[in-house]
C-alpha positions, 0 to 999 in steps of 0.5 A: 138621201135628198132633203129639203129643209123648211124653216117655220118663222111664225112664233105660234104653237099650232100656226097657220105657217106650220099647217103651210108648211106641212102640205108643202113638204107632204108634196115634196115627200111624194117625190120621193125626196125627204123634208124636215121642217125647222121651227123657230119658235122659242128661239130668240134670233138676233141680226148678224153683227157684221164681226166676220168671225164666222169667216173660215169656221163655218160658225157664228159666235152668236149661240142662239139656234143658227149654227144647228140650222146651218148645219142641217143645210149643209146636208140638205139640197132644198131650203124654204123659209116660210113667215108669217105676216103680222104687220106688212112684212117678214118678222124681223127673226126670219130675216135675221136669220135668212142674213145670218145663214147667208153670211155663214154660207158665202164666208165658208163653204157656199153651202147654200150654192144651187139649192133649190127653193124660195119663200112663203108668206102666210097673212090674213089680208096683206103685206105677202108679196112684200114679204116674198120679195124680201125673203126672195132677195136672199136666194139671188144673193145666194146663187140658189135656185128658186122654183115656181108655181102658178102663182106667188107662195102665198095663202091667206089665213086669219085665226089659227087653223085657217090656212087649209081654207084658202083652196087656191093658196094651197093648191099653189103651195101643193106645186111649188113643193112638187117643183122644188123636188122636181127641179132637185131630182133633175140636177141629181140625174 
């Protein structure tokens, strides 16, 4: 079955990230296409150290959560990273990770070719289109596909459980995830 998988950066239990991305796939659901959102929260994601050793092995020698993500992107057709913004960009655990799957992905079996989606950003006041812009740099590199909306893939939201407040945000987040499905569905025809 088509899947996209959806990866939580925020380090919070009961995240405005994870609310965002729940409406997502919700969405994307709707289209008949499967989700799986990925958290990682309690994971301790280090920066790739440019070794190349994952280099035909299709793994990295850094045993920390990215192998078993990697892993369920290989089976997927969809990826949406989302982060939230604490001080004007993306947390520094969501681009080592974006970094680290990309590495695995063009060293290897370039399973990240043609795959569908693009970035959320999530803050309370700024920093969200500097955020898109630097997770959406990894999607380019990537040869993916990213969908849009009618706006940019973000939502405001300041103390947890806030994020459901910001209607317009939402609503742009409710048709980004009803592009990506579409967009998927349409390069399986």
């Amino acid at each position: 079955m088509v899947k996209v998988i959806l990866l939580n950066a925020s380090p919070r239990a009961n995240s405005n990230t994870q609310a965002v991305l729940e409406v997502c796939a919700e969405e994307i659901e709707k289209e008949g296409v499967e989700t799986e959102i990925l958290r990682l929260r309690g994971k301790t994601i280090q920066s790739c150290l440019g070794c190349s050793k994952c280099a035909g092995t299709g793994k990295c020698i850094i045993n920390d959560g990215i192998n078993e993500i990697a892993d369920k992107l290989r089976d997927a057709e969809g990826f949406i990273p989302a982060a939230p913004v604490y001080f004007g960009t993306a947390r520094g655990d969501i681009m080592a990770a974006l970094q680290r799957i990309g590495k695995l992905s063009r060293g290897n079996d370039k399973f990240l070719d043609w795959m569908v989606g693009g970035p959320i950003a999530v803050a309370r006041r700024g920093g969200q289109t500097i955020t898109l812009q630097e997770m959406n740099m990894f999607f380019g590199i990537n040869n993916m596909i990213v969908a849009g909306s009618n706006y940019w893939n973000m939502v405001f939201a300041g103390l947890e459980g806030t994020a459901l407040d910001d209607e317009e945000g939402i609503n742009t987040i409710k048709l980004f995830g009803q592009n990506v499905a579409k967009i998927i569905k349409k390069l399986n025809d």
